[in-house]
Biopython code that builds the backbone (N, CA, C, O; Angstrom):
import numpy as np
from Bio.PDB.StructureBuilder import StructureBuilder

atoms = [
    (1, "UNK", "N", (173.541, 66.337, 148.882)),
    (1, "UNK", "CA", (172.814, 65.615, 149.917)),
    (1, "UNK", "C", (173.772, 65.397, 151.093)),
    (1, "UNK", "O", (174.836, 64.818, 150.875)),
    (2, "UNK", "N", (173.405, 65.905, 152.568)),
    (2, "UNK", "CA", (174.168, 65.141, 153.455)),
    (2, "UNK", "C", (173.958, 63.627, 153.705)),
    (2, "UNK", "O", (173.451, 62.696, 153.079)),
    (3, "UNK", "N", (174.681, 63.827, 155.105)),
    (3, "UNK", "CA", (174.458, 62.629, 155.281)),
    (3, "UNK", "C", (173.215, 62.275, 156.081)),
    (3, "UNK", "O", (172.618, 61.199, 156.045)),
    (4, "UNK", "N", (172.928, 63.307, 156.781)),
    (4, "UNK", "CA", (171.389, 62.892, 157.415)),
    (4, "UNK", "C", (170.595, 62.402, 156.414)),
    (4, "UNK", "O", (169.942, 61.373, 156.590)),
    (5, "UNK", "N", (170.561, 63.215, 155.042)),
    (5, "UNK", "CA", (169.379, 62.893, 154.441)),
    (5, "UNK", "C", (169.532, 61.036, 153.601)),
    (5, "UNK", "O", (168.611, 60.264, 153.333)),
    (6, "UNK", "N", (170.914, 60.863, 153.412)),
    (6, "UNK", "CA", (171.574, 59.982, 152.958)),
    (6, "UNK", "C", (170.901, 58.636, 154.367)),
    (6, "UNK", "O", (170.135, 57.716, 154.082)),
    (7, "UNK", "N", (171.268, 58.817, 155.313)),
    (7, "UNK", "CA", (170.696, 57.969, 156.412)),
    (7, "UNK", "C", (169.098, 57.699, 156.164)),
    (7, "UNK", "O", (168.723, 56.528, 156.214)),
    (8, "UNK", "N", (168.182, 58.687, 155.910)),
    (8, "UNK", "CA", (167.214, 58.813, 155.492)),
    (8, "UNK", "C", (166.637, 58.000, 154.601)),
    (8, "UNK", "O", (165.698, 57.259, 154.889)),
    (9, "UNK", "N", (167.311, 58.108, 153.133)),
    (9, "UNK", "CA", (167.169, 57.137, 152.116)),
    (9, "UNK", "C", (167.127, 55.782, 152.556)),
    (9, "UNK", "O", (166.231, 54.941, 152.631)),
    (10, "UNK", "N", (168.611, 55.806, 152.887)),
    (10, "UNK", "CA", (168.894, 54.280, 153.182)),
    (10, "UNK", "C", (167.379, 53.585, 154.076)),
    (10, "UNK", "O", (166.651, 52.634, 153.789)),
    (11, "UNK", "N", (167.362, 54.481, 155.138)),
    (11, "UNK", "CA", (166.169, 53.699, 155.848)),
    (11, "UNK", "C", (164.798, 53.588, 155.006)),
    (11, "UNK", "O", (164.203, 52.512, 154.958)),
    (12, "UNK", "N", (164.486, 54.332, 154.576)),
    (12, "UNK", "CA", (163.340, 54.201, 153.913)),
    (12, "UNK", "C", (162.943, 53.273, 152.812)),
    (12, "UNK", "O", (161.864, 52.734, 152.564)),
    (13, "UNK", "N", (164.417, 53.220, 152.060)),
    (13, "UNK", "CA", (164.756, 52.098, 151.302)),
    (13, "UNK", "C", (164.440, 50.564, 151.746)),
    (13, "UNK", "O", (163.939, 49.712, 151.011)),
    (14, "UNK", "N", (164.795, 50.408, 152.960)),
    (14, "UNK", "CA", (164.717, 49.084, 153.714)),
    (14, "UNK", "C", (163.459, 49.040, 154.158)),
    (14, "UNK", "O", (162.781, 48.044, 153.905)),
    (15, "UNK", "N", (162.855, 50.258, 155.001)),
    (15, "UNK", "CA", (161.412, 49.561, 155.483)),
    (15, "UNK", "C", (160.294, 49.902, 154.074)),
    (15, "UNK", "O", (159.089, 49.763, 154.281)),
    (16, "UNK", "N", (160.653, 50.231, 153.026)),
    (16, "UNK", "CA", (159.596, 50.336, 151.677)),
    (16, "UNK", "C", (160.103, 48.486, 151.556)),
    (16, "UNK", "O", (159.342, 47.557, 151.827)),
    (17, "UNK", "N", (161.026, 48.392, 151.256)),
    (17, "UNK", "CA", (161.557, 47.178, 150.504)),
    (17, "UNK", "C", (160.784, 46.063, 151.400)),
    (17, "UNK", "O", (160.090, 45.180, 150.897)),
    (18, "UNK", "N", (160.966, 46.198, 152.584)),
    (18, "UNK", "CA", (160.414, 45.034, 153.630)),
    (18, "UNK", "C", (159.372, 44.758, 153.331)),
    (18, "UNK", "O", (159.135, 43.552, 153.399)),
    (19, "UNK", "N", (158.414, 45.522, 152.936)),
    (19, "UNK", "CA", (156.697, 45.877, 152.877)),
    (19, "UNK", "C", (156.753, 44.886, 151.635)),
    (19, "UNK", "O", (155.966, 43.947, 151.751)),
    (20, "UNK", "N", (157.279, 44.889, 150.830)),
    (20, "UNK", "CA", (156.949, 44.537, 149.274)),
    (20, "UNK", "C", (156.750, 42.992, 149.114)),
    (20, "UNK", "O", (155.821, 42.598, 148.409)),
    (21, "UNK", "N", (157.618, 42.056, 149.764)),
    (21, "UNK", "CA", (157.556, 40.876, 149.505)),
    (21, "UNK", "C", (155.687, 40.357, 150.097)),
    (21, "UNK", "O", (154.973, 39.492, 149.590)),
    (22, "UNK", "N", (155.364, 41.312, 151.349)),
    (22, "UNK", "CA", (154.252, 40.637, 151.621)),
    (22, "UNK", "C", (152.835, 40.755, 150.488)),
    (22, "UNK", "O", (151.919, 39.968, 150.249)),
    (23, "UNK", "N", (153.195, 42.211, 149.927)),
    (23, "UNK", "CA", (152.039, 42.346, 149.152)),
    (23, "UNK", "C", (152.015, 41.300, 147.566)),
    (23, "UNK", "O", (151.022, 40.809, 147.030)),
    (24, "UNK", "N", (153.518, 41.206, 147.104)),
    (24, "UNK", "CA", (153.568, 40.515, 146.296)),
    (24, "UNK", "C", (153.245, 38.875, 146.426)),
    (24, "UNK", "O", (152.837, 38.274, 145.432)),
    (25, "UNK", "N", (153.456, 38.146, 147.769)),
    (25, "UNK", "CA", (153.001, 37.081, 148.017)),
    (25, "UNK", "C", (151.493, 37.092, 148.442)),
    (25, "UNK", "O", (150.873, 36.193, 147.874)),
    (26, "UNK", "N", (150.957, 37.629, 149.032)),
    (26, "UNK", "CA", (149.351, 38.235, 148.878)),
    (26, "UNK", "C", (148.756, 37.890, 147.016)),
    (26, "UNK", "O", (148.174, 36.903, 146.567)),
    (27, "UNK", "N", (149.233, 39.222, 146.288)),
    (27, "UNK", "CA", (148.744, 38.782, 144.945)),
    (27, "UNK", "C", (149.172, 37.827, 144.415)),
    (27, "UNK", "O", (148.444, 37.689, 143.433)),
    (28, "UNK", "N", (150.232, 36.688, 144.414)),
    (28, "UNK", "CA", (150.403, 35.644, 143.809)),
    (28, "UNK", "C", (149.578, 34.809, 144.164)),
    (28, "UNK", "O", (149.014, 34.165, 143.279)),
    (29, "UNK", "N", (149.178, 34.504, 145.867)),
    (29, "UNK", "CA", (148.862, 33.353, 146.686)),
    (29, "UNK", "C", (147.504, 33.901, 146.758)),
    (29, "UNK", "O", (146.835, 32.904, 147.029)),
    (30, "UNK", "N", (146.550, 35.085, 146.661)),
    (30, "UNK", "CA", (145.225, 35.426, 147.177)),
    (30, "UNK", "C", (144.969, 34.814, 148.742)),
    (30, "UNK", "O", (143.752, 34.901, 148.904)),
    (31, "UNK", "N", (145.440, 34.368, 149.685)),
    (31, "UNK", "CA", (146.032, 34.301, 150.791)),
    (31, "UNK", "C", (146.184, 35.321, 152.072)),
    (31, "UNK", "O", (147.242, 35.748, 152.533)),
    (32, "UNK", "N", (144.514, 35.668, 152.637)),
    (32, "UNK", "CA", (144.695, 36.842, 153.116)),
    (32, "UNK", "C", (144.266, 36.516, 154.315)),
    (32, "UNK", "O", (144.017, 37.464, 155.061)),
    (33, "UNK", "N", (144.069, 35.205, 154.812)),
    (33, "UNK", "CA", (143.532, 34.894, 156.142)),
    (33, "UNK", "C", (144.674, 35.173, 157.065)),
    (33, "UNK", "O", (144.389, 34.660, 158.147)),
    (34, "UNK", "N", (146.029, 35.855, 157.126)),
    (34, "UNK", "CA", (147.032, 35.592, 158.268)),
    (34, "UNK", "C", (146.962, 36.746, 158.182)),
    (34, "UNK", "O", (148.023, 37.288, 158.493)),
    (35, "UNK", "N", (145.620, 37.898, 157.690)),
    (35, "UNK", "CA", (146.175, 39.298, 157.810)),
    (35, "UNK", "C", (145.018, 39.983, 158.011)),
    (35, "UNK", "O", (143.926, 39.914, 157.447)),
    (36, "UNK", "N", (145.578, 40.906, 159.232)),
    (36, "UNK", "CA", (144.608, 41.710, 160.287)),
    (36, "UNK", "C", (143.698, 42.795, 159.238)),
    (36, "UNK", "O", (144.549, 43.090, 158.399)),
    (37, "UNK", "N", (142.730, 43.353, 158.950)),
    (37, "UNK", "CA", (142.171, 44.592, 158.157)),
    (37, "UNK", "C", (142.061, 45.686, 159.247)),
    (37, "UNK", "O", (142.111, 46.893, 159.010)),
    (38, "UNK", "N", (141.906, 45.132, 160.457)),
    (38, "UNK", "CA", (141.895, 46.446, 161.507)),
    (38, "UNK", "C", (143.369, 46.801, 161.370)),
    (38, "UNK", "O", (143.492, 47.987, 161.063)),
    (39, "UNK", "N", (144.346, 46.259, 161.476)),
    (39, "UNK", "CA", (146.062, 46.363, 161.687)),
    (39, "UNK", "C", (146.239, 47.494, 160.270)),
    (39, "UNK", "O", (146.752, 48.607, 160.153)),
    (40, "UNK", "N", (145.539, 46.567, 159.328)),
    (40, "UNK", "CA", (146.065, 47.476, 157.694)),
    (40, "UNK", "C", (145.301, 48.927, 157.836)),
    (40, "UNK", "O", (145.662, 50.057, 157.507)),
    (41, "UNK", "N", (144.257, 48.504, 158.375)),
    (41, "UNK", "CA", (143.534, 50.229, 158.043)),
    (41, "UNK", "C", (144.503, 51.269, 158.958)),
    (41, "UNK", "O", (145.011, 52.374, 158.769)),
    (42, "UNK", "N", (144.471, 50.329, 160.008)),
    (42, "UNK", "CA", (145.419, 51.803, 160.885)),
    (42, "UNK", "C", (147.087, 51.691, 160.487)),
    (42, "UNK", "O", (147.912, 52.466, 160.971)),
    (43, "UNK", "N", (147.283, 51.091, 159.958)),
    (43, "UNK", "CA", (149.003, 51.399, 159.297)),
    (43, "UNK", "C", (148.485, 51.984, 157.974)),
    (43, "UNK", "O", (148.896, 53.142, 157.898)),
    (44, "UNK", "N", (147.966, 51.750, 157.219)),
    (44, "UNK", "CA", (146.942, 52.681, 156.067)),
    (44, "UNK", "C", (146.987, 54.730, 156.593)),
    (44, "UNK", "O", (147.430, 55.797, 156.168)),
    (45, "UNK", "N", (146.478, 54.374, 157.335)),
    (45, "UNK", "CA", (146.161, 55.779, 157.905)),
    (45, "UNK", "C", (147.289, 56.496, 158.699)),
    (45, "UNK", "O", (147.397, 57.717, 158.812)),
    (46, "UNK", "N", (148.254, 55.393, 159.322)),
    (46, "UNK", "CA", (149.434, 55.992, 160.004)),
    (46, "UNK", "C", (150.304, 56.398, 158.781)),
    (46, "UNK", "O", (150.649, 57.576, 158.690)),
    (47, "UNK", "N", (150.674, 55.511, 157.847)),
    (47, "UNK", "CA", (151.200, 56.097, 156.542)),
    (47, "UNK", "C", (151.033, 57.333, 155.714)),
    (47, "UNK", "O", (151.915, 57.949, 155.116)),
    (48, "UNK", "N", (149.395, 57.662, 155.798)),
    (48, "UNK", "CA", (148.970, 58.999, 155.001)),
    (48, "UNK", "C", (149.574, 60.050, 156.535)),
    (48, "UNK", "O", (149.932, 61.223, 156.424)),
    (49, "UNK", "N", (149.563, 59.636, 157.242)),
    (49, "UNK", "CA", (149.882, 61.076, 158.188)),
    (49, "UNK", "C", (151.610, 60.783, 158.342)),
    (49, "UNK", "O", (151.897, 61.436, 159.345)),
    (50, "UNK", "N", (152.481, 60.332, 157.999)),
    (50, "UNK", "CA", (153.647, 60.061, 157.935)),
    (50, "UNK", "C", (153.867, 60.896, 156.430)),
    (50, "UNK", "O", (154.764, 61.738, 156.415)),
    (51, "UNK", "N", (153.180, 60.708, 155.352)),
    (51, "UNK", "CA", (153.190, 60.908, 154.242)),
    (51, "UNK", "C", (152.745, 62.431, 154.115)),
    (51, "UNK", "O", (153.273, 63.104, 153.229)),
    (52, "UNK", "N", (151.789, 63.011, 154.965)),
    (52, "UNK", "CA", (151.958, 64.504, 155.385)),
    (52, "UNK", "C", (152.933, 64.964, 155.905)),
    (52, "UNK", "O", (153.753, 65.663, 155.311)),
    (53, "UNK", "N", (152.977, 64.718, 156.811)),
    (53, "UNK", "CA", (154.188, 64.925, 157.517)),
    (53, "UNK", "C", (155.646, 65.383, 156.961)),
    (53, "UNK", "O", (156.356, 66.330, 157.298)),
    (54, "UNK", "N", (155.836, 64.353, 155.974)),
    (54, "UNK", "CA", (157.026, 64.275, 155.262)),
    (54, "UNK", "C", (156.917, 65.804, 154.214)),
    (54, "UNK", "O", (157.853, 66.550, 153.928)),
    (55, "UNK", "N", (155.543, 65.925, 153.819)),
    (55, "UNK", "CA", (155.670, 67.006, 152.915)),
    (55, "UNK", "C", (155.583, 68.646, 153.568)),
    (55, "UNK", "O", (155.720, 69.729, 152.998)),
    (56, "UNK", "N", (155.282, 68.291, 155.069)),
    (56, "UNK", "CA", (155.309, 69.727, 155.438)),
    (56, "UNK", "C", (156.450, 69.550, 156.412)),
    (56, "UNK", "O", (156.105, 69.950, 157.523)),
    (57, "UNK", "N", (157.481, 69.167, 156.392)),
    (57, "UNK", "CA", (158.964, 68.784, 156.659)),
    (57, "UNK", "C", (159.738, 69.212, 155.122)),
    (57, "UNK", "O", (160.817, 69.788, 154.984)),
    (58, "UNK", "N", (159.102, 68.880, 154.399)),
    (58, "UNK", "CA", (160.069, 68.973, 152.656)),
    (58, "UNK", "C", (161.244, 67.598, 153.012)),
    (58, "UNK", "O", (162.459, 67.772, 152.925)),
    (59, "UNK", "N", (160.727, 66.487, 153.344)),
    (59, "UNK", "CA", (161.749, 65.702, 153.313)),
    (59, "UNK", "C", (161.497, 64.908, 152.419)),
    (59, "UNK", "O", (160.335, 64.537, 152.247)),
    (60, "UNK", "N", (162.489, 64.472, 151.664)),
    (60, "UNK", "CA", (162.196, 63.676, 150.591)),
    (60, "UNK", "C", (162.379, 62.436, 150.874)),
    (60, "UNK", "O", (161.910, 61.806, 149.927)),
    (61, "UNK", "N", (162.921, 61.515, 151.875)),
    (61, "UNK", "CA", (163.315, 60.646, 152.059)),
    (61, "UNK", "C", (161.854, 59.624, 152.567)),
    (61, "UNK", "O", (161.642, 58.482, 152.158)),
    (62, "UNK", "N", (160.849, 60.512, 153.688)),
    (62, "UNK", "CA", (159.816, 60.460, 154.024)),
    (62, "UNK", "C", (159.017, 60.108, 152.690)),
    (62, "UNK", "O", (158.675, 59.002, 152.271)),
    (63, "UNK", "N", (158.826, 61.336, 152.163)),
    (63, "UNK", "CA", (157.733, 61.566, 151.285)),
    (63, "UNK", "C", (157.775, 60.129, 149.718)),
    (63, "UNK", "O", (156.891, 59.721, 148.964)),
    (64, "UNK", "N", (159.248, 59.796, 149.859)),
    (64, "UNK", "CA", (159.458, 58.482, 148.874)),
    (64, "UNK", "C", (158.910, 57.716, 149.425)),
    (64, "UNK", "O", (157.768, 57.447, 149.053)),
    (65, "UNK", "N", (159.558, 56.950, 150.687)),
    (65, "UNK", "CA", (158.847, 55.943, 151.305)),
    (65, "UNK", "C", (157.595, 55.880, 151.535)),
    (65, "UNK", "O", (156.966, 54.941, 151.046)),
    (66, "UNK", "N", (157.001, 56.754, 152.247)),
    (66, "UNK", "CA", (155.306, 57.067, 152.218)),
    (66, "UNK", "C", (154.727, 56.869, 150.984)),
    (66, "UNK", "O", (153.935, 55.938, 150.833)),
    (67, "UNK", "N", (155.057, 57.733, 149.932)),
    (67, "UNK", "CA", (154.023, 57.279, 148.869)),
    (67, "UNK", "C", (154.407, 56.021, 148.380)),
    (67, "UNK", "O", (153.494, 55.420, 147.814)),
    (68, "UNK", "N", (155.436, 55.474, 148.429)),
    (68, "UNK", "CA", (155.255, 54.294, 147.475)),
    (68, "UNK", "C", (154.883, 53.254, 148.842)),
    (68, "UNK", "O", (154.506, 52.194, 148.343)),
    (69, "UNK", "N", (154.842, 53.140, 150.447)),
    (69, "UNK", "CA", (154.511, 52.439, 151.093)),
    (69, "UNK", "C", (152.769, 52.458, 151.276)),
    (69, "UNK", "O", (152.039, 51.560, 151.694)),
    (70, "UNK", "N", (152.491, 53.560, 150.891)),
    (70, "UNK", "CA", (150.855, 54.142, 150.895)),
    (70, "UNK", "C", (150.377, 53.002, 149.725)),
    (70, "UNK", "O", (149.236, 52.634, 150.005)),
    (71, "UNK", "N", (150.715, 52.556, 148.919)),
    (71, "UNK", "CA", (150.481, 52.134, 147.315)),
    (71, "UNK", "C", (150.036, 51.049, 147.665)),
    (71, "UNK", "O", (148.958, 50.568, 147.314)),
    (72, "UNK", "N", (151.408, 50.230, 148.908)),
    (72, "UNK", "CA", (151.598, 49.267, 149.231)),
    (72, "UNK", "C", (150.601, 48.511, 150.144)),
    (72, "UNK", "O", (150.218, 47.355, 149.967)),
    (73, "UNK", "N", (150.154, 49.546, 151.392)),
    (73, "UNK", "CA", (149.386, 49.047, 152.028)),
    (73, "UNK", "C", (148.056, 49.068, 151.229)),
    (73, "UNK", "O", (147.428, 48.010, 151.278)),
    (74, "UNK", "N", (147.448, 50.188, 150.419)),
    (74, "UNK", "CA", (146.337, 50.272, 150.116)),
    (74, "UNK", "C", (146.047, 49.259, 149.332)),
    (74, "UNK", "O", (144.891, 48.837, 149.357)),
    (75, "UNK", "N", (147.242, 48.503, 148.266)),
    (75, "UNK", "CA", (146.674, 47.330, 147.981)),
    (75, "UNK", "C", (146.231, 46.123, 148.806)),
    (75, "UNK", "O", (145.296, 45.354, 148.583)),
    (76, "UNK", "N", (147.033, 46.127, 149.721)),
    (76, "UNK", "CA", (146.720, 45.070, 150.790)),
    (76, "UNK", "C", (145.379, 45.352, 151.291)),
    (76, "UNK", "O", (144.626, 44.392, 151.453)),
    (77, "UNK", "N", (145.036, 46.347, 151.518)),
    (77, "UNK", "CA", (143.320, 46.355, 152.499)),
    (77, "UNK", "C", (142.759, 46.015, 151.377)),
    (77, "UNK", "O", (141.764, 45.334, 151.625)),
    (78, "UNK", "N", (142.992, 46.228, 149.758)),
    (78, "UNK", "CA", (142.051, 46.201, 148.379)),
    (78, "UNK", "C", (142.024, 44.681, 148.729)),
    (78, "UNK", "O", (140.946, 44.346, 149.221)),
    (79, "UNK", "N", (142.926, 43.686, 148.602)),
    (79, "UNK", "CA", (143.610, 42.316, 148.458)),
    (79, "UNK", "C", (142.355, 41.735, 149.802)),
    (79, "UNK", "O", (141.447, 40.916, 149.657)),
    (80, "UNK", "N", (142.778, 42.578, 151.162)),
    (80, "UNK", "CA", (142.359, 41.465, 152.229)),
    (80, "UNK", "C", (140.464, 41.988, 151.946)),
    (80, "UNK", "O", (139.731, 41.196, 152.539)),
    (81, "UNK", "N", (139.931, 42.741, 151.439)),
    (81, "UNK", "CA", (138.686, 42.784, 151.051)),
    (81, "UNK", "C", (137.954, 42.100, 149.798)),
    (81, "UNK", "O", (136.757, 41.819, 149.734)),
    (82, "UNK", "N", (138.943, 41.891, 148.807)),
    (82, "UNK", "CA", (138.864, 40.929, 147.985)),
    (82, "UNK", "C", (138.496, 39.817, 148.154)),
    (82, "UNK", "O", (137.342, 39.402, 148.043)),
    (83, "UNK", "N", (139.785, 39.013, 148.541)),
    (83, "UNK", "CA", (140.178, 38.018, 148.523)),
    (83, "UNK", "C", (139.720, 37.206, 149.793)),
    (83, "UNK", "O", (140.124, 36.072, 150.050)),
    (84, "UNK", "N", (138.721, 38.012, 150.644)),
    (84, "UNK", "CA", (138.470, 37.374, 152.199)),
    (84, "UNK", "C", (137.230, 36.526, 152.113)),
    (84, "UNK", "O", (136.186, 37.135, 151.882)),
    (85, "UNK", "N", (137.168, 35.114, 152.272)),
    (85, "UNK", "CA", (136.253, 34.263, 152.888)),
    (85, "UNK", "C", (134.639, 34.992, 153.126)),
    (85, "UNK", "O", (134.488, 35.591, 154.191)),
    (86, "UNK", "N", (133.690, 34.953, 152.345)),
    (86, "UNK", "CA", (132.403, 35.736, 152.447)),
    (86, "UNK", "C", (131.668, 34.602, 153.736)),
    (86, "UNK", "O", (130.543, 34.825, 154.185)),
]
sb = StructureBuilder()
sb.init_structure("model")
sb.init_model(0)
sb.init_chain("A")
sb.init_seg("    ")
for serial, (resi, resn, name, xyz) in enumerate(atoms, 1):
    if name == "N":
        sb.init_residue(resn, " ", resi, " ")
    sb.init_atom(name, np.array(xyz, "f"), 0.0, 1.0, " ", f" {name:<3s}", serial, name[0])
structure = sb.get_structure()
């Protein structure tokens, strides 16, 4: 691995990791009124084309972060449709 791809990791590492505390306080708290569904669908959808992207690049650094950030948001739109005030 160089180091580009090494730079790569690292970042992806940090903005996957960032993502995580919100979804996990979401499912503890069911707590979804401070969160946009228009914002999630289109970071939802910016993710799957990031997550292409990454695979017709062959980058792996992409294609980690994407799928496991894809996981991430899609629970959140599941969560803020759930869990939202009828």
């Amino acid at each position: 691995m160089d180091y580009i791809e090494a730079i790569g990791f690292v970042a992806a590492v940090l903005t996957t990791a960032a993502f995580l505390p919100q979804v996990y306080k979401t499912w503890k708290t069911k707590d979804v009124s401070s969160l946009s569904l228009p914002m999630l669908l289109i970071f939802f959808v910016g993710i799957m084309a990031w997550l292409v992207y990454g695979f017709l690049k062959n980058s792996l650094p992409m294609i980690f972060a994407n799928s496991i950030t894809i996981v991430s948001s899609f629970l959140l739109v599941y969560y803020k449709i759930k869990y939202s005030k009828k």
